[in-house]
C-alpha positions as CSV (number, residue, x, y, z in Angstrom):
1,X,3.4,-14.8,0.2
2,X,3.1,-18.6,0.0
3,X,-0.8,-18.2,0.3
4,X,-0.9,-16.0,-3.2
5,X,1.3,-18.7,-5.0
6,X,-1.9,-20.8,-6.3
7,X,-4.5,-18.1,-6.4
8,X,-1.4,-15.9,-8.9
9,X,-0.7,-19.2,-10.8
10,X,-4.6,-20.1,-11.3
11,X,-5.3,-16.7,-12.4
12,X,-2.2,-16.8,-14.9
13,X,-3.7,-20.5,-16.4
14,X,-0.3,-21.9,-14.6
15,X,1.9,-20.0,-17.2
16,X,4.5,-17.6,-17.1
17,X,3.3,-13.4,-16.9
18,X,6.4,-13.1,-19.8
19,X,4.0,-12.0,-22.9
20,X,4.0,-14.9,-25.3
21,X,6.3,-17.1,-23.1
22,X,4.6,-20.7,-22.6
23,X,6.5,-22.0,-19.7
24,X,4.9,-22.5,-16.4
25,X,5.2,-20.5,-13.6
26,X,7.2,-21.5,-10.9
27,X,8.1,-18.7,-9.7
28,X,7.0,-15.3,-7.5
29,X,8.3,-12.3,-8.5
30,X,8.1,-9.0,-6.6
31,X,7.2,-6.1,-8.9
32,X,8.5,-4.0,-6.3
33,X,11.7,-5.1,-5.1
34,X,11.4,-7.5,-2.1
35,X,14.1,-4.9,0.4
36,X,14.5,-3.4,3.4
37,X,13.4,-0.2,3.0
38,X,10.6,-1.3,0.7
39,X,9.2,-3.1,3.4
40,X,9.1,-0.5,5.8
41,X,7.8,2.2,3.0
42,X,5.4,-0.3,1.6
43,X,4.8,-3.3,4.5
44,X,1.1,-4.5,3.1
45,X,1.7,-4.0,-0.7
46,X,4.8,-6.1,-0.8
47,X,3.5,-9.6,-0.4
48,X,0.4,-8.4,-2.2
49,X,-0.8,-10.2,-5.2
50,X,-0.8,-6.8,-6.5
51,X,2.9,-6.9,-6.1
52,X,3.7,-10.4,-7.3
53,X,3.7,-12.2,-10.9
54,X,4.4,-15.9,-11.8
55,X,7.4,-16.4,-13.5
56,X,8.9,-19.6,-15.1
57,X,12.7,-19.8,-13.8
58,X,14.0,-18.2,-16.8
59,X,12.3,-15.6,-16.7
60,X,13.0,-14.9,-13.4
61,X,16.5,-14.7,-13.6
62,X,16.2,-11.9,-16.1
63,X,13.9,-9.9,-14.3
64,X,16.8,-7.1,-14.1
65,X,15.6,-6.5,-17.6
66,X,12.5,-6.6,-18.4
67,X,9.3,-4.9,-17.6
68,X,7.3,-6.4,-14.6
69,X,8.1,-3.3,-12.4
70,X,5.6,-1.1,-10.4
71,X,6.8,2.4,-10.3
72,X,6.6,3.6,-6.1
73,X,4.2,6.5,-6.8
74,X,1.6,3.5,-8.0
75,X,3.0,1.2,-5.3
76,X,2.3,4.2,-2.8
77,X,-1.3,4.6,-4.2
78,X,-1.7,1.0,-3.3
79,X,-0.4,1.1,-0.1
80,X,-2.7,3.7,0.6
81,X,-5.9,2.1,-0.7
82,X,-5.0,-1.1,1.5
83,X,-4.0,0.9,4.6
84,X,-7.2,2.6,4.5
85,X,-9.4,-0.1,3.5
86,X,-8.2,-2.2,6.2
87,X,-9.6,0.0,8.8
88,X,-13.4,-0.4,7.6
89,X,-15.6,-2.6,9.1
90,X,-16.6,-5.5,6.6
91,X,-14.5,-4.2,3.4
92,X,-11.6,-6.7,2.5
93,X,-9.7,-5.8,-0.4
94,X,-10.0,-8.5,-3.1
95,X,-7.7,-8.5,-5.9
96,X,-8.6,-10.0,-9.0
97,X,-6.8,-10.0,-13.0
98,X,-8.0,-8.0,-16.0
99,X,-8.0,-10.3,-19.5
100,X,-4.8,-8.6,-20.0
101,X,-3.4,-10.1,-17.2
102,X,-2.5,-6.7,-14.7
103,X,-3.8,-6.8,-11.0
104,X,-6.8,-4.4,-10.2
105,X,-8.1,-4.4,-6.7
106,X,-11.8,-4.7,-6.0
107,X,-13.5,-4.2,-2.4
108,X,-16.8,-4.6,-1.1
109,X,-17.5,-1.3,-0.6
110,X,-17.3,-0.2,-4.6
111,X,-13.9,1.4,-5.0
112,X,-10.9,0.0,-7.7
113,X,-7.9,0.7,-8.3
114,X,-6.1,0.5,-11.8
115,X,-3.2,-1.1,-12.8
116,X,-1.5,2.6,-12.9
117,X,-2.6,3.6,-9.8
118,X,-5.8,5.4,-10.7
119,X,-8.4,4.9,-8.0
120,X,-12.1,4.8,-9.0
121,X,-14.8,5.2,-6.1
122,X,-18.5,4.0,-7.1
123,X,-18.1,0.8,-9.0
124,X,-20.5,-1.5,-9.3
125,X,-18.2,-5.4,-8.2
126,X,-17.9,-5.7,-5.2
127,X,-16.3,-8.5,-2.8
128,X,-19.6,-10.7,-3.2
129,X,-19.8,-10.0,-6.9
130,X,-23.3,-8.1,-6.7
């Protein structure tokens, strides 16, 4: 998880994924809650940067209450796409931000999935940026 911490804080311009909150982010937040039997159900979406946001420590104490959950159908989805995508030969999932700030995944070999968990085969990004 330690390995996401920059790349998540870089791609949030160092500041908290709260909408209009200015602090920095100092903190990784699981979307999907870090447990037991989420690891077992989801072990390579849940220390994901599609299953983590930067939160400043205020922010992270409240996350009880606010809105940075990933419902497990979509976490499934992902799970899925990287289970399967980790099997090809030369396709590495990449995941990248949207200007609003959610976590799409793009892979070499053309295929993305959104931010709710809709998967899209064909596009044109891939891992190299061709």
């Amino acid at each position: 998880m330690s390995e996401h911490r920059d790349a998540i804080f870089k791609a949030q311009h160092g500041y908290c994924g709260e909408e209009d909150c200015l602090g920095n982010a100092t903190e990784l937040h699981h979307r999907i809650s870090n447990t037991v039997t989420n690891r077992k159900l989801f072990p390579l979406f849940i220390d994901s940067p599609m299953n983590l946001i930067g939160l400043c420590e205020y922010h992270h104490k409240l996350t009880g209450r606010t809105g940075y959950g990933i419902q497990e159908d979509v976490a499934m989805v992902y799970e899925s796409f990287l289970k399967e995508h980790s099997k090809l030969p030369n396709c590495a999932a990449v995941g990248e931000y949207d200007p609003n700030g959610d976590i799409i995944i793009l892979t070499c070999c053309g295929t993305r999935v959104d931010p709710k968990g809709k998967v899209q085969k064909g596009t044109q990004k891939n891992q190299t940026g061709a």
